[in-house]
C-alpha positions, 0 to 999 in steps of 0.5 A: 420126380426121378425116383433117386429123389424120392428115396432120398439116394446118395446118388440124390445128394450128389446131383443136389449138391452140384449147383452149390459146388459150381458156386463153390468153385467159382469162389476157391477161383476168386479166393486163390487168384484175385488177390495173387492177379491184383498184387502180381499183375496190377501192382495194387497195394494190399489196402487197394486189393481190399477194397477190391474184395469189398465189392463182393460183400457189398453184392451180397448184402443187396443181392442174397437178400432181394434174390431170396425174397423173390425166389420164394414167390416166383415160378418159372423155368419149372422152378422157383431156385431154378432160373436163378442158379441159371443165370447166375451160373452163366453170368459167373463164367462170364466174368470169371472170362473177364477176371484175367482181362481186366487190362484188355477190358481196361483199353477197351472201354478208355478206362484209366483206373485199372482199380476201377475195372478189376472193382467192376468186374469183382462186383459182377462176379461175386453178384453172380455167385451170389444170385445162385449162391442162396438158391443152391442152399436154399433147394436144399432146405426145400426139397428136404425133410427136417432131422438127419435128412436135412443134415445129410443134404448140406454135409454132402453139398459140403463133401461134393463142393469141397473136392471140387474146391480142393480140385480148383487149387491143386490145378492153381498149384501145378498149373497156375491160376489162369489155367485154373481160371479158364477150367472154372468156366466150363466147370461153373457152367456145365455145374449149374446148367445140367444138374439142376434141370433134373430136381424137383422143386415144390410148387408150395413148400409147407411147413413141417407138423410140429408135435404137440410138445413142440407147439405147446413149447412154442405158445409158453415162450416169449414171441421174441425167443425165436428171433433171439435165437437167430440174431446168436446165431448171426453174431456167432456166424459173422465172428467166424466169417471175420477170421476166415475172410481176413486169412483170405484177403491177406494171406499173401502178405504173410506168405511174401513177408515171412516165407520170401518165396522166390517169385510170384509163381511160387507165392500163387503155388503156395497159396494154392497148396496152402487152400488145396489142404484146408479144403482136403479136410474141410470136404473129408470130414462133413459126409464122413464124421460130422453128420454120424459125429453130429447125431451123437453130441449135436450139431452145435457141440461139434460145430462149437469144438470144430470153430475152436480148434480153429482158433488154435490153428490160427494161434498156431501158425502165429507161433510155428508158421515159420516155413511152407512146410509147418503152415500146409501143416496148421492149414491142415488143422484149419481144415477141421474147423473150415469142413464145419463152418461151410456146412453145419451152420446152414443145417442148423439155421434151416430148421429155425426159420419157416420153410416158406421164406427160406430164401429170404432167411438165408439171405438174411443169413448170408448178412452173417457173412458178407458184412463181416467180409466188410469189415475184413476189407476195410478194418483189417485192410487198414491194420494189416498195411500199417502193421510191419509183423503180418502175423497180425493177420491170423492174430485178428483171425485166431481172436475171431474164431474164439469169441465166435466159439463162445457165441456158439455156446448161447445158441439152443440145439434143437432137440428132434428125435431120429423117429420124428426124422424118419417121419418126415421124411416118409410125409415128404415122399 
């Protein structure tokens, strides 16, 4: 065990935080060039894109869930995340090679439906990210103690990952997306290859002491507390997801309808710039504000107060977002509630579940995510290709993101003194 991982040094954090952000990278690509690659260069409509984006959900469901069982038990490469960030590493770069291909593939194999091909290769892409997806959250939770230390390990996943993923898009906006496309493979790969190779896993995971107040709280409660906690968070979480996926999927069918930009260039920089700031903030203020913010009001105060001042940025952009300028303006705003959502929710969740099964539990928890994605596919798909105001789109999203704010309320925060964390973290080492 390198010693940065003993002491628990930013520069550990870092390092741990690099598989994550190769994943995370790969899926600000998929974000800002599929939808833009289907519409512009394929000529689907917006409902066909949506069904396109259907088949990541539908990998997770399958693919966080199975993965997660089996990395709890396996051990190889030296590792029980390991080889799955490995081989979802290289299978993403692959298929991000093949994402501005499609046609090429298309001919290759006497395929017809070019809807057909650009489904295959969605699936495959976002099956890889979602093979590696729940190991890189997961060693986290594994090689970290409960407390601060937990916290710090998944806001700094989120700071790292989230320049990177502003990073993707400002290489989008200048360069266009195949130039980001083909950066993204060495990137991807090079981030889920190396940096994993230098953590190391427990062999067994135990299960934290619990103090004596915490079992005695825990024998006096009902069996089923527990679970009733988890499903709040689960509810709460996918209301979240299905905003934010819904603004995803269809932004560029407001951009095209209430923005009129030029040509297709400037409607794939404008959604590259738009990304580019949401992501500016969402990596700023994890490291920076919501850990310190975090230990002073708790982590489901501030997560709660980030999701609602996301609900506002949505209203926001319905009522002002009549320019470019006034919605990198309302992305800007978006941004807070975003930095939350990618990091606050996994450090809450890993301390309410058992540390032996956490890559089962975190694909449960990715449910959260992907089956609202489902219904942004389908569902919103539907209402937003019949509805002639695509203000509709951040209608859904804004609706979403305050009932999601109101579920947040009913989740218990968990009350861990800093003395405990500084405990744990000295049994850890």
């Amino acid at each position: 065990m390198l010693g940065i991982q003993k002491r628990f040094t930013n520069s550990f954090y870092a390092i741990l935080s690099l598989p994550a952000t190769a994943m995370g990278f790969a899926l600000s690509i998929q974000i800002s060039a599929l939808s833009w690659i289907l519409s512009t260069k394929y000529n689907l409509r917006i409902d066909e894109v949506g069904f396109v984006w259907a088949a990541g959900p539908l990998a997770g469901i399958l693919g966080q869930v199975i993965i997660g069982i089996i990395s709890d038990k396996v051990w190889l490469w030296g590792g029980r995340r390991r080889p799955f960030i490995l081989i979802g590493g290289l299978l993403a770069s692959v298929m991000l090679l093949a994402l501005p291909n499609i046609h090429i593939i298309g001919a290759m194999l006497g395929a017809k439906s070019l809807l057909l091909i650009a489904t295959v290769v969605a699936l495959t892409l976002d099956l890889a990210i979602n093979i590696s997806f729940n190991p890189t959250r997961s060693v986290i939770a594994d090689v970290t103690p409960e407390g601060n230390a937990r916290t710090k390990g998944y806001t700094w996943m989120q700071t790292i990952s989230g320049f990177f993923g502003v990073l993707a898009y400002v290489v989008g906006a200048i360069f266009g997306n195949y130039a980001l496309i083909y950066a993204g493979i060495g990137v991807v790969l090079l981030f889920s290859i190396l940096p994993i190779l230098f953590i190391t896993e427990p062999k067994n995971v135990a299960e934290e002491k619990k103090t004596e107040e915490t079992a005695k709280a825990e024998t006096s409660s009902k069996p089923a507390a527990g679970t009733g906690q988890l499903f709040k968070i689960y509810f709460a979480h996918g209301f979240t997801w299905l905003g934010v996926q819904t603004m995803f999927i269809y932004i560029i069918a407001y951009i095209q309808q209430k923005l009129a930009p030029a040509s297709e260039n400037e409607t794939g920089q404008i959604i590259a710039i738009s990304f580019a700031i949401l992501n500016t903030v969402g990596f700023i203020l994890p490291a920076f504000v919501l850990e310190p913010l975090s230990e002073k009001m708790g982590r489901i105060r501030t997560h709660i107060s980030c999701v609602a001042i996301m609900a506002l940025g949505y209203f926001g952009i319905v009522a002002f977002g009549k320019s470019v300028v006034m919605l990198y303006v309302l992305m800007a705003i978006l941004g807070i509630g975003w930095s939350a959502v990618v990091s606050l929710p996994f450090a809450i969740y890993s301390e309410k579940v058992n540390k032996n099964r956490m890559g089962f539990y975190m694909g449960i928890f990715n449910l959260s995510v992907v089956i609202p994605q489902l219904f942004a596919s389908y569902g919103s798909g539907y209402v937003i290709q019949n509805s002639p105001d695509k203000n509709v789109i951040f209608i859904i999203s804004g609706v979403s993101l305050t009932v999601s704010a109101l579920l947040w309320f009913f989740v218990k925060e968990e009350e861990k003194s800093e003395k405990k964390a500084e405990e744990l973290a000295a049994e850890s080492r």
